[in-house]
The first five atom37 places (N, CA, C, CB, O) and aatype in JSON, in Angstrom:
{
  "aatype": [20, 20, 20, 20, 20, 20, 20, 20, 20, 20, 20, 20, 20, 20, 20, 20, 20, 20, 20, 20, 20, 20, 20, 20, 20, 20, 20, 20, 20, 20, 20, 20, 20, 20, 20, 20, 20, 20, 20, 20, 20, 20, 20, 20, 20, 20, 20, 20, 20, 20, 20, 20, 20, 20, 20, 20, 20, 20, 20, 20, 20, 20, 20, 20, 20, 20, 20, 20, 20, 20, 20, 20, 20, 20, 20, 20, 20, 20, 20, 20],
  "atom_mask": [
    [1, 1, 1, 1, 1],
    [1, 1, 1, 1, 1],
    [1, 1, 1, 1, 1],
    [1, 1, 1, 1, 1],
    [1, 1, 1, 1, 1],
    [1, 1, 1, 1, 1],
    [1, 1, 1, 1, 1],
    [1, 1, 1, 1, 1],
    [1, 1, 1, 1, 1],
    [1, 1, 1, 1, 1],
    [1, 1, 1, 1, 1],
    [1, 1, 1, 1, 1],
    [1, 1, 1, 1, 1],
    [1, 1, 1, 1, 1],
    [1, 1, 1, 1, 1],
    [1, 1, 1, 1, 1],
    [1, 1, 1, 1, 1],
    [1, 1, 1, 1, 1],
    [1, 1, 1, 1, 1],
    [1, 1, 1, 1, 1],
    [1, 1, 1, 1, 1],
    [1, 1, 1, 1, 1],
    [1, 1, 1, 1, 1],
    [1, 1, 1, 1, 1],
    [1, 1, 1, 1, 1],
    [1, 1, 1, 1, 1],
    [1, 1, 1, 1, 1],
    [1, 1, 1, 1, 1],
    [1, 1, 1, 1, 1],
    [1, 1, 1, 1, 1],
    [1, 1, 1, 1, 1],
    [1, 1, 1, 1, 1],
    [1, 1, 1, 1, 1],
    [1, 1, 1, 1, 1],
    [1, 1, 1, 1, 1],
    [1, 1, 1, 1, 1],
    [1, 1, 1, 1, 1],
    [1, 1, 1, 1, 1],
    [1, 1, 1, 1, 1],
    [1, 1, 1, 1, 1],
    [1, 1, 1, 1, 1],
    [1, 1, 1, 1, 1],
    [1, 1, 1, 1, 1],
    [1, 1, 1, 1, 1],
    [1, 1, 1, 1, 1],
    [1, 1, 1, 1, 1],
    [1, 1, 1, 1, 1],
    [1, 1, 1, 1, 1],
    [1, 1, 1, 1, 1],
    [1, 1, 1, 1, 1],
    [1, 1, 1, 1, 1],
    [1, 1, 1, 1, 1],
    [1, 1, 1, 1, 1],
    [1, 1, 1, 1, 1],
    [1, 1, 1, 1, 1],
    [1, 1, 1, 1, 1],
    [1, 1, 1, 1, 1],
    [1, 1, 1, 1, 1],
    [1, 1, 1, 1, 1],
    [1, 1, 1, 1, 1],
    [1, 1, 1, 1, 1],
    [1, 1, 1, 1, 1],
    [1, 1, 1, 1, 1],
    [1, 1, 1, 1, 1],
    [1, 1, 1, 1, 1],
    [1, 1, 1, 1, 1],
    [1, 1, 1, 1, 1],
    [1, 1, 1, 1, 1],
    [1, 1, 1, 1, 1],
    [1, 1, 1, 1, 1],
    [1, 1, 1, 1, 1],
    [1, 1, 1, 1, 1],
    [1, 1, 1, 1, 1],
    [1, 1, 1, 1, 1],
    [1, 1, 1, 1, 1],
    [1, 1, 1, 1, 1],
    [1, 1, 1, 1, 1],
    [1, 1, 1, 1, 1],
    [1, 1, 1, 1, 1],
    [1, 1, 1, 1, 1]
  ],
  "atom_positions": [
    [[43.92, -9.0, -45.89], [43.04, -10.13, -46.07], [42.34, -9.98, -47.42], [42.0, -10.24, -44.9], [41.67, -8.98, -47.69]],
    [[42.53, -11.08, -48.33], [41.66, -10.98, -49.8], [40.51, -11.24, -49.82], [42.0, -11.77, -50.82], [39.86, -11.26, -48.77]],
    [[39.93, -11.5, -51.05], [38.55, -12.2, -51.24], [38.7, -13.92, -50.59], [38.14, -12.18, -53.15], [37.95, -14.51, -49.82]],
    [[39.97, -14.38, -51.25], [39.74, -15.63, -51.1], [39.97, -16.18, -49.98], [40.24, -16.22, -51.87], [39.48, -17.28, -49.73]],
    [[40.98, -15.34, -48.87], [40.57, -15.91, -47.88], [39.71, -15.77, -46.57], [41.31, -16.12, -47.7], [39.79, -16.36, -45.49]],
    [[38.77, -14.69, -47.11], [37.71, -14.41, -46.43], [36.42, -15.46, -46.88], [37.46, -12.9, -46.66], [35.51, -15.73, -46.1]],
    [[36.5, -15.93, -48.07], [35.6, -17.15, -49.45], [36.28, -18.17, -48.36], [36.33, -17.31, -51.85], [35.31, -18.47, -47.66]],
    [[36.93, -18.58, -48.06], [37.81, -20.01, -47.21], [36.97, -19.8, -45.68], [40.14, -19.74, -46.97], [36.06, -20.53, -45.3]],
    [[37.38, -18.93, -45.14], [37.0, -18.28, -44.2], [35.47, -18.54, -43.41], [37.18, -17.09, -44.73], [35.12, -18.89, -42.29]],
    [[34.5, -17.99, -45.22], [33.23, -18.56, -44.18], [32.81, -19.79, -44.51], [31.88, -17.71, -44.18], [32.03, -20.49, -43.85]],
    [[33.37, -20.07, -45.62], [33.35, -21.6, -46.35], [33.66, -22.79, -44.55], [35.28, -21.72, -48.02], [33.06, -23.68, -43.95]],
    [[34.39, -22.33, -44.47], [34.82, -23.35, -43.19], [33.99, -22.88, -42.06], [36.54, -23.27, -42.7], [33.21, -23.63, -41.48]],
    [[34.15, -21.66, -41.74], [33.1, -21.25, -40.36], [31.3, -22.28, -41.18], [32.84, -18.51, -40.19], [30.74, -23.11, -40.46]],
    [[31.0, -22.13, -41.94], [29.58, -22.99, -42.38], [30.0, -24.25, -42.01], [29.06, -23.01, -44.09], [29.43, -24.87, -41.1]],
    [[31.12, -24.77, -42.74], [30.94, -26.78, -42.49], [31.16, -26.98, -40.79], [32.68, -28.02, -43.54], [31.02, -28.09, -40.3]],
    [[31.47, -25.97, -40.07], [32.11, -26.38, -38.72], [30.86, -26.24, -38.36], [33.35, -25.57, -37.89], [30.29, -27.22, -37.87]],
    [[30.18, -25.07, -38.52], [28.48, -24.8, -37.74], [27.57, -25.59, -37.89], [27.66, -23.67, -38.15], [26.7, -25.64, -37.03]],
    [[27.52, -26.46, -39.04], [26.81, -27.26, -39.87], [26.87, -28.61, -39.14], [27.37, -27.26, -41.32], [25.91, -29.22, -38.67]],
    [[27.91, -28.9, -39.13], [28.66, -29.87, -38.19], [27.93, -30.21, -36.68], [30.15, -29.18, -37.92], [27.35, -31.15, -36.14]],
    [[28.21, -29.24, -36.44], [28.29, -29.09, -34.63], [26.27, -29.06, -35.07], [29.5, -26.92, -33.54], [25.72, -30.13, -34.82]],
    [[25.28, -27.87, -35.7], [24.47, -28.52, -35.63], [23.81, -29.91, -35.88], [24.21, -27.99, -35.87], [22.99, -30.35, -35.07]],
    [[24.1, -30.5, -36.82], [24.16, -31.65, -36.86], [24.44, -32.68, -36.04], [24.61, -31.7, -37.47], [23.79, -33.72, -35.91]],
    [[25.54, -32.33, -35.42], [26.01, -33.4, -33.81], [25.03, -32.78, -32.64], [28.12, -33.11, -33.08], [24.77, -33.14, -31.49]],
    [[24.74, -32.0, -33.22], [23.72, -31.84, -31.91], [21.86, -32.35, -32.14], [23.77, -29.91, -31.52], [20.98, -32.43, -31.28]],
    [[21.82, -32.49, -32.9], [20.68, -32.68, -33.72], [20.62, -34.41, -33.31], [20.94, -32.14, -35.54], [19.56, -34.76, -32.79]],
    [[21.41, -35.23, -33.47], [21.68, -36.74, -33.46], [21.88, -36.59, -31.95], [23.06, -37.45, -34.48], [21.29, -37.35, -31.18]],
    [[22.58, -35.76, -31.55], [23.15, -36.51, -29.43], [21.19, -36.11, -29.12], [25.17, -34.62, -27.68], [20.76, -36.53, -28.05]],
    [[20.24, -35.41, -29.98], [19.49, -35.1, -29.1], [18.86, -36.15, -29.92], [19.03, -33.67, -28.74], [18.9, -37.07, -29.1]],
    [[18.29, -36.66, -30.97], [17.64, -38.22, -31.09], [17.83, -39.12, -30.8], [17.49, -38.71, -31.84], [16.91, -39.92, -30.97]],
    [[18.96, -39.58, -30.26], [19.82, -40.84, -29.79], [20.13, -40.96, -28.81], [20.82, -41.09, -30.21], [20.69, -41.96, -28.37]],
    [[19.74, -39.63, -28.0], [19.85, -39.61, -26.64], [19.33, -38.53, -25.8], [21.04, -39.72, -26.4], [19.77, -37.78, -24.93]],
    [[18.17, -38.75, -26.43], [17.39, -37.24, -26.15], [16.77, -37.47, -24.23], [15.56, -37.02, -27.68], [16.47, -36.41, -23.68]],
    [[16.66, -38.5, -23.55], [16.42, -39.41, -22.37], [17.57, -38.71, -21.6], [16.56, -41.2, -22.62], [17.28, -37.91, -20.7]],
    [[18.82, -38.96, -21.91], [19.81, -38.91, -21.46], [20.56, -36.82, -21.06], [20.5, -39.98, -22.62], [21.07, -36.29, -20.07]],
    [[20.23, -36.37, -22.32], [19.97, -35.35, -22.19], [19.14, -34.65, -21.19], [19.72, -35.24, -23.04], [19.64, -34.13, -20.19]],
    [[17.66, -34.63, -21.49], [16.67, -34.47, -20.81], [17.0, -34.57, -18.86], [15.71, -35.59, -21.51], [17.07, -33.79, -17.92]],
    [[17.12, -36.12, -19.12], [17.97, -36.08, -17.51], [18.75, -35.55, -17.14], [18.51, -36.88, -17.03], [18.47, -35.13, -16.02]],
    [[20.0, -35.2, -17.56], [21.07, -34.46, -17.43], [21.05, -33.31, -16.81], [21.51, -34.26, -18.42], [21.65, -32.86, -15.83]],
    [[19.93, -32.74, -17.84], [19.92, -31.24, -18.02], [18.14, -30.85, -16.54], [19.53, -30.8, -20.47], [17.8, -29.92, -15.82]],
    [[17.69, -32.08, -16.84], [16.76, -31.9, -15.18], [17.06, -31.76, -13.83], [16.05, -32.89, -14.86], [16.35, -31.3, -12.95]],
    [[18.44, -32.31, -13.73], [19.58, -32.09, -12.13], [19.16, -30.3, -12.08], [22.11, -32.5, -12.49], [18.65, -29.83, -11.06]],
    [[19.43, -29.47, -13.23], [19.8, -27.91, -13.0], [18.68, -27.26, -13.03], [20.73, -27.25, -14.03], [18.34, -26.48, -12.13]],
    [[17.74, -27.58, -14.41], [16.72, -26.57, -14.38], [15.11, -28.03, -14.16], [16.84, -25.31, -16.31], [15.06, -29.08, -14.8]],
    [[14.22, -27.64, -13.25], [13.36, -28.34, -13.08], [12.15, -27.89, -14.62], [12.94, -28.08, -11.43], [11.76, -26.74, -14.8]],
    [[11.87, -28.77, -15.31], [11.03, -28.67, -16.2], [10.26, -29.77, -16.98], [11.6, -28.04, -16.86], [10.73, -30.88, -17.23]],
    [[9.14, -29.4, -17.31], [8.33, -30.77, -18.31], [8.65, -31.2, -19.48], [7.02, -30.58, -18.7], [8.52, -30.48, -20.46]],
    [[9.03, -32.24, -19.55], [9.26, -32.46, -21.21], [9.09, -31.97, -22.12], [8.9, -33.14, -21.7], [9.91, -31.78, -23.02]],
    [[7.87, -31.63, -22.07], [7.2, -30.57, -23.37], [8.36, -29.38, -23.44], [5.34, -29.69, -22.88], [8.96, -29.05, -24.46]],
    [[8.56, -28.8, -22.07], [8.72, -27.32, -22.47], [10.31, -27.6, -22.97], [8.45, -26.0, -21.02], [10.79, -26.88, -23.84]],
    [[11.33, -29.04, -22.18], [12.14, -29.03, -22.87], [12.51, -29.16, -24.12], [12.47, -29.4, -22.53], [13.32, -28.56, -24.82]],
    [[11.84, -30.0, -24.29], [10.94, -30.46, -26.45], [11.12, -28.62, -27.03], [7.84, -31.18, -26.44], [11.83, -28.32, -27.99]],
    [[10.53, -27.83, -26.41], [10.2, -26.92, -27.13], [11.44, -25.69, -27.21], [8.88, -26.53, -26.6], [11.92, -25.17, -28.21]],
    [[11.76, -25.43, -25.74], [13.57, -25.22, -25.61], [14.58, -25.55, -26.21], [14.11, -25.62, -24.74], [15.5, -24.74, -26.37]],
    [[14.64, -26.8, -26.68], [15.55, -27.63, -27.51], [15.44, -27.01, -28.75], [15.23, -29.15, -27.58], [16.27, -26.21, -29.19]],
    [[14.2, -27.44, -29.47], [13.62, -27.24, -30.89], [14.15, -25.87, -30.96], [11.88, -27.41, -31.13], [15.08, -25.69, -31.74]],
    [[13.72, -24.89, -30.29], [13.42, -23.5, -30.79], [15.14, -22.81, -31.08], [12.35, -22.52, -29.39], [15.5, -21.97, -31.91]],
    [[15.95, -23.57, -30.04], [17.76, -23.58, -29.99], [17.89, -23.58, -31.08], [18.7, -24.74, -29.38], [18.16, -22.58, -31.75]],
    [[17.68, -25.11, -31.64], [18.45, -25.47, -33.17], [18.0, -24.64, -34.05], [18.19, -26.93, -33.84], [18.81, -24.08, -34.79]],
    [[16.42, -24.34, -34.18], [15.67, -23.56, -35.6], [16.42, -22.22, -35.28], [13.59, -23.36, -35.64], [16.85, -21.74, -36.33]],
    [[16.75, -21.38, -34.07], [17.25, -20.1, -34.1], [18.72, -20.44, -34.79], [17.26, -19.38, -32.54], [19.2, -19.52, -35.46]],
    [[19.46, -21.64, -34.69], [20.64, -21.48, -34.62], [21.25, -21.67, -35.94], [21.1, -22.22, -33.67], [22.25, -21.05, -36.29]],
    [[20.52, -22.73, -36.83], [20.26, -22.78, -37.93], [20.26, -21.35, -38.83], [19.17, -23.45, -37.84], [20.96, -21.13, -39.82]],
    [[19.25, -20.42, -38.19], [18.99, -19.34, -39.15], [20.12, -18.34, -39.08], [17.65, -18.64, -38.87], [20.38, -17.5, -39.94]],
    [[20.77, -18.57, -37.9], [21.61, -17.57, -37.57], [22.88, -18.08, -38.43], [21.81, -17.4, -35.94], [23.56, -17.22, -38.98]],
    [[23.2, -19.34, -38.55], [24.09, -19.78, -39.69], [24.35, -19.38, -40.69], [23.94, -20.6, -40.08], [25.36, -18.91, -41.22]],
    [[22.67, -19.71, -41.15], [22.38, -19.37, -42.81], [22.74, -17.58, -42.77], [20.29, -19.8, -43.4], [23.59, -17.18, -43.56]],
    [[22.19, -16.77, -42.01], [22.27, -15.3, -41.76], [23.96, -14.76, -41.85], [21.56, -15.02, -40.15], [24.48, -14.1, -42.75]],
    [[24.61, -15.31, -40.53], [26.22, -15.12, -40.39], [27.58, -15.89, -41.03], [26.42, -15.29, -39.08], [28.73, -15.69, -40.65]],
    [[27.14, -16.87, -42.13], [27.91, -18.39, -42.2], [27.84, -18.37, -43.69], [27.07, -19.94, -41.39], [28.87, -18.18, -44.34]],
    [[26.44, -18.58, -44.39], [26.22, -18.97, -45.48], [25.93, -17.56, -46.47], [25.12, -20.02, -45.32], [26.84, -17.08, -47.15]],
    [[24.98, -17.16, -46.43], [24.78, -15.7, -46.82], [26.35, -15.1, -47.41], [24.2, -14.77, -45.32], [26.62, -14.98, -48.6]],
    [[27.2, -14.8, -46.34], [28.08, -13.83, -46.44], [29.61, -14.9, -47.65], [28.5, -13.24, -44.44], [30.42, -14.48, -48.47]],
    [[29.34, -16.24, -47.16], [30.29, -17.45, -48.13], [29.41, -17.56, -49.31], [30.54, -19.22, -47.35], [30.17, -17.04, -50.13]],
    [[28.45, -17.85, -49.92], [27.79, -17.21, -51.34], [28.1, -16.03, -51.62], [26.36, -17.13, -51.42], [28.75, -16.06, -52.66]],
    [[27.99, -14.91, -51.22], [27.87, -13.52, -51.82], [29.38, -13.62, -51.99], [27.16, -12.14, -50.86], [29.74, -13.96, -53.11]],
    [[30.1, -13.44, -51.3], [31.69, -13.25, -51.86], [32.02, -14.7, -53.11], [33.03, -13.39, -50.13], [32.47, -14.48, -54.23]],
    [[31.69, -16.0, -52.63], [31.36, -17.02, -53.89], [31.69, -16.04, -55.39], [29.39, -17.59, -53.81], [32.52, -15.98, -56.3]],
    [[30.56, -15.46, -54.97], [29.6, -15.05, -56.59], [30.59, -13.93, -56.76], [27.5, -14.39, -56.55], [31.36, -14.15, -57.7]],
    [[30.78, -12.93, -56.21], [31.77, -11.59, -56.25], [33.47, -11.91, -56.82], [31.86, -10.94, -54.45], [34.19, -11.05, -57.34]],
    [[33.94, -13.62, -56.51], [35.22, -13.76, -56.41], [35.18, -14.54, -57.45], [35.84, -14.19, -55.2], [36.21, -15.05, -57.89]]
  ]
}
């Protein structure tokens, strides 16, 4: 395995993560009701705390991107 296709590699693992956060980001403004209900059949909870469950998902998941995704597709970038 080279530089470049490890450079491809996380290049694509980022736009797919990026992606999927993003589609998740919109199914939860556009249908955040729908969600909410969905997801109240399984676990009984208050809006708030789902508001805050939700939120805290994306901001962890986000960082973990930038951490496992982006980080490591710059540094080889710059190296290759």
């Amino acid at each position: 395995m080279d530089i470049q296709m490890l450079t491809r590699f996380f290049m694509w693992c980022s736009i797919l993560n990026m992606g999927l956060l993003m589609f998740s980001f919109l199914l939860l403004v556009c249908a955040g009701d729908f969600v909410y209900k969905m997801h109240g059949k399984w676990f009984a909870m208050p809006r708030e705390t789902f508001n805050v469950a939700l939120y805290s998902f994306l901001g962890m998941y986000k960082i973990l991107i930038f951490v496992f995704n982006l980080m490591p597709w710059a540094a080889l970038a710059i190296i290759g």
